[in-house]
FIFIMAR-424592 format. One record per residue (C-alpha): residue in three letters; y, x, z. Coordinates in steps of 0.001 Angstrom, whole numbers, plus 500000, padded with zeros to 6 digits. Last residue first. Layout:
N
ALAYXZ...
% end
This chain:
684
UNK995499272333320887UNK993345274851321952UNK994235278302319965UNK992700280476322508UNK994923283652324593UNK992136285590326980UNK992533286581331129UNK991336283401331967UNK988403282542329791UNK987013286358330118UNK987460285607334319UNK985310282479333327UNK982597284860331970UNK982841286980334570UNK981784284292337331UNK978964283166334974UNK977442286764334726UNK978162287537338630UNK975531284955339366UNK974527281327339104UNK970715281188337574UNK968908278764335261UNK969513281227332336UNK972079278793330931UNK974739281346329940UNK977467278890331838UNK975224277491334720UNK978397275938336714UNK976898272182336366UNK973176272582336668UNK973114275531338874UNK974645272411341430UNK972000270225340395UNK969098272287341243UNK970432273847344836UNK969823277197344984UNK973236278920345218UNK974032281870346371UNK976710282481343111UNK978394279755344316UNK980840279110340969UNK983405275596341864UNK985489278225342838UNK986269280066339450UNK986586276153338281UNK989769275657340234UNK991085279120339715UNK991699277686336146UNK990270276323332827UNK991675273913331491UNK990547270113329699UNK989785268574333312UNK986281268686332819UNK985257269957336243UNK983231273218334949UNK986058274307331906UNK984809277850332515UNK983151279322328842UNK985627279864325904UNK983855278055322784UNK983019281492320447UNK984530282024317247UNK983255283170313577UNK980630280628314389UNK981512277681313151UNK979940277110310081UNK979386273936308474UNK976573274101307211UNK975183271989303748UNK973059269038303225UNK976021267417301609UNK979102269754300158UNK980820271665302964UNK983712270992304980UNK986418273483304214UNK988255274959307611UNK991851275433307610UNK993213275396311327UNK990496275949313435UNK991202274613317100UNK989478275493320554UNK988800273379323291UNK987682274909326573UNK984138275129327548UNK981778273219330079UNK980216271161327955UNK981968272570324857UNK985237271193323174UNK985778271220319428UNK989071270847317545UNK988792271115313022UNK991995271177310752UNK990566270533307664UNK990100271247304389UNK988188269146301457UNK984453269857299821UNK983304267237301689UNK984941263962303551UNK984815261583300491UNK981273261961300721UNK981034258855303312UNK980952258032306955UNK979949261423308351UNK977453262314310305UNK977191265746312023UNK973784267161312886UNK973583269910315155UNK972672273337315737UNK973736276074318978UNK973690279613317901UNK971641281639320381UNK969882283454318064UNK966531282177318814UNK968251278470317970UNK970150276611320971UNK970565272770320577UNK973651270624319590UNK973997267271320564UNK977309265292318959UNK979937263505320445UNK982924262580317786UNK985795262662320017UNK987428259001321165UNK990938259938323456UNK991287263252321061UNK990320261365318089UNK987501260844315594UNK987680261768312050UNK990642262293309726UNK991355260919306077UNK992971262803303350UNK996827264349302924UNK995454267775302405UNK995650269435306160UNK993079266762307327UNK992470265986311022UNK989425266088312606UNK987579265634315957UNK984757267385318174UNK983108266744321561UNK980246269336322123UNK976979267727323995UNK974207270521324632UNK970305270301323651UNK968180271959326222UNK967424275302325819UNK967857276885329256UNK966672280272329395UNK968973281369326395UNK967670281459322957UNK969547284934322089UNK973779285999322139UNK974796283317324561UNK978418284623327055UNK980083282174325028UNK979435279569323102UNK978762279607319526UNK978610276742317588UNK976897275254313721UNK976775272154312271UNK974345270321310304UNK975764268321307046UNK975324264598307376UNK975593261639304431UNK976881258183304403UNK976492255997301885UNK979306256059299091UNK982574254856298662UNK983037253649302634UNK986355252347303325UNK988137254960305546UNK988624254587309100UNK992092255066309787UNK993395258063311828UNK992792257855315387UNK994367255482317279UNK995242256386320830UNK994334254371324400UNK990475255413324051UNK987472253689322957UNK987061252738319396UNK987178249011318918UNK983858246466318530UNK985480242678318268UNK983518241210321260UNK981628238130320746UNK982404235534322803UNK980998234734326234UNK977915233046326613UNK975131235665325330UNK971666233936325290UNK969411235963327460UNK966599238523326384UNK964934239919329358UNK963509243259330252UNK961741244484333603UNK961002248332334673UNK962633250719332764UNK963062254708334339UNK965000257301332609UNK963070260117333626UNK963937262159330724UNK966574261283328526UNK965956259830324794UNK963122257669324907UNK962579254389322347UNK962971250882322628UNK962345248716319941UNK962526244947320588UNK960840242859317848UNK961654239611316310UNK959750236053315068UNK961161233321314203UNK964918231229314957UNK967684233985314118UNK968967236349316036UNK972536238107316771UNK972412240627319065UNK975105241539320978UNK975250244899322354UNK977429244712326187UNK979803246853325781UNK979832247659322078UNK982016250951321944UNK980597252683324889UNK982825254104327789UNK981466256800330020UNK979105258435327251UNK981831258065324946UNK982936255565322090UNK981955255455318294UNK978927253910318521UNK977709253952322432UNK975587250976322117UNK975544248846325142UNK972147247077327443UNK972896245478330167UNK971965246602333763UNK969828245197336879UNK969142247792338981UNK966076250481340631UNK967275253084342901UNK970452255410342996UNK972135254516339923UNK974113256251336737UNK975817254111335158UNK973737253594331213UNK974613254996328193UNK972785252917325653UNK972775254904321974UNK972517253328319091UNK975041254226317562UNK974385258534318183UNK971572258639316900UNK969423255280315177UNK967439252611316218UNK964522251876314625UNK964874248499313107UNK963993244335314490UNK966635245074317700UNK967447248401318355UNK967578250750322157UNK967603254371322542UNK967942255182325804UNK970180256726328371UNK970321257931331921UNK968538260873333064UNK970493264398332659UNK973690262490334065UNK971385261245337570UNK968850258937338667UNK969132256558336133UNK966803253405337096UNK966358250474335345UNK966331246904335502UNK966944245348332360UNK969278242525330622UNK969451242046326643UNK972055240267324949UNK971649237266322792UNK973841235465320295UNK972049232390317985UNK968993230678317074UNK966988228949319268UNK963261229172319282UNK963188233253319387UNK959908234331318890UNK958765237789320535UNK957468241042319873UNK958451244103322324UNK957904247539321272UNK958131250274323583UNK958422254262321480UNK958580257574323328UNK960701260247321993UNK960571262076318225UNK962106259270316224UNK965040258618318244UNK966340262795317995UNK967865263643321026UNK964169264001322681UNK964730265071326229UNK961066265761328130UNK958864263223331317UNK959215260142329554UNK959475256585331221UNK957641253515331999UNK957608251329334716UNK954912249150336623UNK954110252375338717UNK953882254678336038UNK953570254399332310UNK954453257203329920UNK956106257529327291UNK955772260694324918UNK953692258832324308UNK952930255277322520UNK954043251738324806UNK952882248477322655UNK954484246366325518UNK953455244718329337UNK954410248440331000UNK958320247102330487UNK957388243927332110UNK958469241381330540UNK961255238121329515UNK962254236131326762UNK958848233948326517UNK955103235138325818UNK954702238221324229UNK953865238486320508UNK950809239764319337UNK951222243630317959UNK950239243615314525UNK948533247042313531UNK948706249196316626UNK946596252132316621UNK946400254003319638UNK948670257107319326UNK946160260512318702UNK947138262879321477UNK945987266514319740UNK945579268977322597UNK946905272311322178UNK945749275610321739UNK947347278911321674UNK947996282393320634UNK950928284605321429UNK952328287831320286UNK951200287664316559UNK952350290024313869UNK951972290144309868UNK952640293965309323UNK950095294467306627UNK948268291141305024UNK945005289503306188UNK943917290269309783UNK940669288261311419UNK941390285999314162UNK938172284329315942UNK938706281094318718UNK935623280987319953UNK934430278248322297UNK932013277573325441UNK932029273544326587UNK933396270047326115UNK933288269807322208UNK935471270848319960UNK937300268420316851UNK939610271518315031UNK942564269669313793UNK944490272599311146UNK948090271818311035UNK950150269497308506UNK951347270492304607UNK947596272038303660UNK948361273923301091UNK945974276874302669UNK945340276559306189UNK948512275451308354UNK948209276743312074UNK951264275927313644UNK954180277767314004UNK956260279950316989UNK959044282590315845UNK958947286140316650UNK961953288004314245UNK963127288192310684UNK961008284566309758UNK959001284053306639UNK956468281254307597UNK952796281695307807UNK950591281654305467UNK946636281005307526UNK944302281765305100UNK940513279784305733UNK939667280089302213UNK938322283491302183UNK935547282493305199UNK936338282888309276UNK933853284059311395UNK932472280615313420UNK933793278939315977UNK937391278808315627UNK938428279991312598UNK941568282574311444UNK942403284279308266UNK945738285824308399UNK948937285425306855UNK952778286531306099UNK953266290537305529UNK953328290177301217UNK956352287345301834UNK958186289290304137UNK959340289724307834UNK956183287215309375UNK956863287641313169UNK954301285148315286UNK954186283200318305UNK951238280847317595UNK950048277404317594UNK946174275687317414UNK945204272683317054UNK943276270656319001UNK940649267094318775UNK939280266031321339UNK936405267267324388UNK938622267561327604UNK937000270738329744UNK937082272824326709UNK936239276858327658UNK937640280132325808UNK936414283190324180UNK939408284729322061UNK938467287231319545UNK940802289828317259UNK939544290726314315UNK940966293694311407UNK939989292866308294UNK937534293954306323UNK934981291343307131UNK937926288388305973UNK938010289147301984UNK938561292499300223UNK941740291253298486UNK943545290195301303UNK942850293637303421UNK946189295015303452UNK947080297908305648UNK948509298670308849UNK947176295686311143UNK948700293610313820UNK948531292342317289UNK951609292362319350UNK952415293507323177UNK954609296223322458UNK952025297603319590UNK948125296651319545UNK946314297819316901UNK944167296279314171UNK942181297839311813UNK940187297925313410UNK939483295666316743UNK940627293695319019UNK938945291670322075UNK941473289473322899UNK944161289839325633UNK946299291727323568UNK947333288298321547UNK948716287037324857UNK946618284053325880UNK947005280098326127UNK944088277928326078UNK943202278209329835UNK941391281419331779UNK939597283265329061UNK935925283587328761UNK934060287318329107UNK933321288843325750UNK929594289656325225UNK929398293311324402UNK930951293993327803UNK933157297262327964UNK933714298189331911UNK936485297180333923UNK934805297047337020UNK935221293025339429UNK936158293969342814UNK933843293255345853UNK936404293514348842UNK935805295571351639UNK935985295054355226UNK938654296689356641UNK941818295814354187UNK944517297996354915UNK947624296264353930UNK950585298340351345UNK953813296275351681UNK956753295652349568UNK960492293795349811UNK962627292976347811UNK961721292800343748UNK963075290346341612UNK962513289057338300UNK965140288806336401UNK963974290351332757UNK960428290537332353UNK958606293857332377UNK959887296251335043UNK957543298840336242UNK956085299582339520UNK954340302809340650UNK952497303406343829UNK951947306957344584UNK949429308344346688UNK948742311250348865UNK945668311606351495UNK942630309630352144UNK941377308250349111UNK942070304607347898UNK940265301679346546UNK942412299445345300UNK942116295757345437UNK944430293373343034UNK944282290286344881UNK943352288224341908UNK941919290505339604UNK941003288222336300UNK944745286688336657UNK944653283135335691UNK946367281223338495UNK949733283317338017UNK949767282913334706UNK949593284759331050UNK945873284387330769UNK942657286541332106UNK941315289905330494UNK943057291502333085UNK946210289698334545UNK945780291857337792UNK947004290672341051UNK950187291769343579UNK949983289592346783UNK953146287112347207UNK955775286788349561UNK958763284841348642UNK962102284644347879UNK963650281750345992UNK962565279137343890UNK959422280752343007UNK957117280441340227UNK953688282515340426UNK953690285789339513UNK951648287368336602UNK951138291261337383UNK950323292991334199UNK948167295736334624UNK945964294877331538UNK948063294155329282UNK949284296456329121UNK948891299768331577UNK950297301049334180UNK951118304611335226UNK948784306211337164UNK948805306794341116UNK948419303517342319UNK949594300590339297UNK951860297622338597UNK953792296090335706UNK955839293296336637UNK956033289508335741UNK957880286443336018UNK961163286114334501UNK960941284113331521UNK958601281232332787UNK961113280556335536UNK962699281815338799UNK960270284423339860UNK961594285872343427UNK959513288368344949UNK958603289921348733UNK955855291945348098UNK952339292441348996UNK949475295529347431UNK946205295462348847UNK944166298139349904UNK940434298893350120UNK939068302371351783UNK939695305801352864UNK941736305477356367UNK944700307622356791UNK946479307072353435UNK949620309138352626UNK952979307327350947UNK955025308189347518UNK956643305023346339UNK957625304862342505UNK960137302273341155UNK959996302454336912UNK962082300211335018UNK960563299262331857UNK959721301603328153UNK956849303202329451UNK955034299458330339UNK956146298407326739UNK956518294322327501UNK960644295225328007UNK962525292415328686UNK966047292711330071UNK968270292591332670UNK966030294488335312UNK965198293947338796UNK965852295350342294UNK966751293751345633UNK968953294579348915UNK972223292691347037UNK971848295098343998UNK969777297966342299UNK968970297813338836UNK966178298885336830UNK966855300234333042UNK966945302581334955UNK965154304671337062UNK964422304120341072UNK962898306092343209UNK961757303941346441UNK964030302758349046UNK965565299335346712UNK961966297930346914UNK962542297755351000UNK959261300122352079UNK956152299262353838UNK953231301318354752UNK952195300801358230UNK950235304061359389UNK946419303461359944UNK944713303420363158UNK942526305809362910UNK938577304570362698UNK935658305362364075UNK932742304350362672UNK929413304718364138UNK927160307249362193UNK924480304986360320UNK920783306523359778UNK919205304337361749UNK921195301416363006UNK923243302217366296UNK922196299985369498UNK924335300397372466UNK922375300257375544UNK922793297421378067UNK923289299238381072UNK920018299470383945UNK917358299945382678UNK918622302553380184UNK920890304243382585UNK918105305434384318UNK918276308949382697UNK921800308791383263UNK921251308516387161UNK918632311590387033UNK921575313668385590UNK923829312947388436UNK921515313486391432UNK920494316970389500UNK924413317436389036UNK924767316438392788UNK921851318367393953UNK923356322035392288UNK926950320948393329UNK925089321627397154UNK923568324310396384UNK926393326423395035UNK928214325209397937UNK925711326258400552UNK925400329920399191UNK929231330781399535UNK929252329389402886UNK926193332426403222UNK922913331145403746UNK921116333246406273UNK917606334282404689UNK914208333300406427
% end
């Protein structure tokens, strides 16, 4: 037998233990749970992946985007993808697979909601366009894909946005489309398990837009059209070959609300040989079926007139599949926008039946939309400063007893933007006489109904409106002027005090009234304000107080202490329209000496202006009203340039220092005071 050697023994004894050891694992099996792998399938193993997340401001950034408070954005509105801001973000993936793209936005209004977004490409329209959702401030959202879908943030065809990503290098690019939006923050999240994502792959059979509202891109085009800065149009004329030649753009859609629709556009028509198309829904369109639309030097929206047709096309569809089909007629006729809209036919009213006794509920009349009835009151939810255009309440009655009556209501006017009506007795009423101005209130209260006339919205002329009646049958007309202006009860009473002797408002006497030598007739006028060059976010109609004097010996109208109020609303051009009444045509063709006053503007004076002949303009625009008069006081001083909080979100408070009315206070409004303050105005 051999002597083992110290040297010997160890070897043998790590020999047992790795024997000992191996036999152990082979047991393992009975022992452990074993871990099952499918055929075929390597385990994965992933690394955790990097956070990518940058503030919007760290990326490279090239104009026309801006940098400021932390955020970017861009001042104007570019729909050319090339022609936008462009932030790019260089980052390197770990993990092959799905991403999605979040950011921290702010999309204040219908205006400024969009970007342009892409990985390692630049984007492309419309198809890359990144809809957001409104927001009143900052917030996160997750970046989608308009598509083939519509222009919103609930109609995107890629909604998230998923892309699939390679391990290494990428770049995310984002460019500026609309004008304001706001970019803060963004983040790039791993998403494990992946996300089926619709291919953009030609379909023969068009897939159905979201909604009845599309940019014109969105359709399936083809030649001879092409698709420039977000408009449809065609190079060549193709009236005289008929419809098939053209080129066709289609729009598959869905009706959920069977009716009757029409359809609108946003379209640029710059001559009368580039003015039409033939359009159809349903079916291709035949040689009769020309849409002419309206000369205009930039993108203006119409209705769908075919032939000499004077009111739009009603096409009656069905709940179900539909096909709206646009084939080109005439060169250089553009469309941006296409859409449909729901015809509300009123309900016929022939003879309404008279209510019983002096007294209803508003809800109890003949109400036609735009009213609407809520609640036991009615009320309409969209300004209409011209009588004819807002809802209508009739109320038929029989007065037994002749004699003076004034009517009695409970309303509510929440606030200055939503507190008058229209109001007659046995006629429409009329703008601006007819007018009730009502206190503003903070719930439901009793209130009598005025006429403004000749006074102000604080102090009408006929305070209360007495109507005198006699014995037989009447009706009450009330129509909408203010949105949610609330009515609830009515009630004619018999007026016991005497009749008041209407006189204008105010401590001075204007000039005399003149006797009327004709009927009356109104010119439309024409104001700029400043810091408004285009249709400005905000398009409301604005109030402007304005008086005369004549230079020629003649007869004046209104007064400082009782201005002429009229409403004046923005055009595309940002000049602000309006109709000015006058009490005869001795006033044209004569000079004079001409004050306005803005909303929120200084008053200016023109010293020799002619007023026009009837029907005509009278044009104000050679000078602009000098923004900053926010309190009303008549100047505009340090005062007002700290009444502007340009962090601001509060709705009414943007309401009253909101100079350039795009909905926003910033360093725009706050300059445009400065402008007030540092200029020299003829303001008398």
């Amino acid at each position: 037998m051999k002597n083992f050697s110290p040297q010997n023994s160890l070897i043998i004894g790590w020999s047992l233990f790795l024997i000992l050891t191996i036999a152990l694992f082979s047991l393992s099996d009975n022992v452990f749970q074993q871990k099952v792998v499918s055929p075929g399938r390597v385990p994965e193993i992933l690394v955790e992946e990097p956070t990518h997340s940058w503030e919007a401001e760290d990326g490279t950034i090239t104009e026309p985007f801006k940098v400021k408070d932390g955020y970017i954005y861009q001042d104007k509105e570019t729909t050319d993808p090339t022609k936008g801001g462009k932030a790019t973000y260089q980052f390197t993936i770990t993990n092959a697979g799905d991403y999605i793209v979040k950011a921290t936005v702010k999309a204040p209004n219908g205006g400024a909601d969009s970007f342009f977004v892409n990985i390692d490409a630049e984007p492309t329209s419309p198809t890359m366009i990144w809809d957001i959702a409104h927001t009143s401030s900052f917030a996160e959202k997750t970046v989608s894909w308009r598509g083939k879908g519509s222009a919103n943030a609930n109609g995107a065809q890629f909604n998230p946005k998923v892309f699939t990503l390679t391990a290494g290098e990428h770049t995310l690019i984002i460019r500026g489309r609309e004008k304001n939006t706001q970019l803060d923050k963004i983040s790039l999240i791993y998403q494990p398990v992946p996300t089926p994502t619709t291919t953009l792959t030609p379909t023969p059979t068009p897939v159905p837009l979201t909604g009845l509202s599309w940019e014109a891109e969105a359709g399936i085009i083809t030649t001879p059209f092409v698709i420039k800065d977000g408009y449809v149009y065609q190079e060549k004329d193709t009236s005289g070959s008929g419809p098939t030649k053209g080129g066709k753009a289609v729009y598959d859609f869905q009706i959920t609300d069977a009716g009757k629709y029409i359809i609108k556009a946003t379209v640029k028509s710059t001559s009368g040989g580039a003015n039409s198309f033939f359009i159809n829904i349903d079916a291709e369109p035949t040689k009769n079926m020309v849409w002419s639309t309206k000369v205009a030097k930039d993108f203006v929206d119409q209705e769908v007139i075919i032939g000499d047709n004077s009111k739009a096309e009603e096409y009656d569809l069905t709940v179900g599949s539909h096909q709206l089909i646009l084939r080109g007629r005439e060169e250089k006729t553009m469309i941006d926008k296409i859409w449909l809209e729901r015809v509300i036919e009123p309900t016929p009213t022939p003879t309404p039946t008279p209510l019983t006794g002096l007294s209803w509920e508003a809800e109890t009349g003949t109400i036609i939309t735009p009213f609407k009835v809520k609640d036991s009151y009615i009320y309409q939810d969209k300004e209409t400063t011209d009588p004819t255009k807002g809802g209508k309440a009739a109320y038929t009655f029989t007065i037994t007893n002749a004699g003076d009556y004034i009517i009695k209501t409970t309303v509510k006017a929440p606030s200055t933007g939503s507190n008058s009506f229209f109001v007659n007795i046995d006629g429409e009423p009329t703008t601006p006489t007819m007018i009730w101005d009502i206190t503003k209130t903070s719930g439901f209260v009793e209130r009598t109904v005025s006429w403004r006339g000749t006074g102000s919205i604080d102090k009408n002329q006929f305070n209360p409106k007495v109507f005198t009646l006699t014995a037989g049958e009447h009706t009450l007309i009330i129509r909408g002027r203010e949105k949610n202006t609330l009515l609830d009860k009515i009630s004619l009473e018999l007026y016991s005090g005497t009749t008041p002797t209407p006189t204008p408002t105010g401590t001075l006497t204007p000039t005399p009234t003149p006797t009327p030598n004709a009927s009356s007739t109104s010119i439309t006028i024409e104001v700029k304000m400043a810091g408004i060059t285009s249709l400005p976010n905000n398009s409301s109609a604005q109030q402007i107080k304005f008086y005369m004097t004549s230079i020629s010996g003649g007869t004046g109208l209104g007064s400082a202490s009782s201005p002429i109020l009229i409403d004046v609303t923005p055009n595309d051009e940002g000049i602000f329209e309006g109709t000015l009444t006058l009490p005869n045509t001795s006033y044209l063709n004569n000079y004079y000496r001409i004050r306005i006053k803005g909303p929120k503007h200084k008053q200016i004076v023109w010293t020799n202006k002619l007023m026009p002949t009837g029907g005509g303009i009278l044009d104000m625009t050679d000078k602009s009203l000098p923004a900053g008069d926010i309190n009303s006081d008549g100047v505009v001083n340090s005062i007002d340039l700290a009444l502007i909080n340009t962090f601001t979100t509060d709705a009414d408070e943007i309401a009253a220092t909101d100079l350039n009315l795009d909905n926003q206070i910033d360093i725009v409004d706050k300059q445009l005071v400065l402008n007030t303050l540092s200029a020299n105005y003829d303001e008398e």
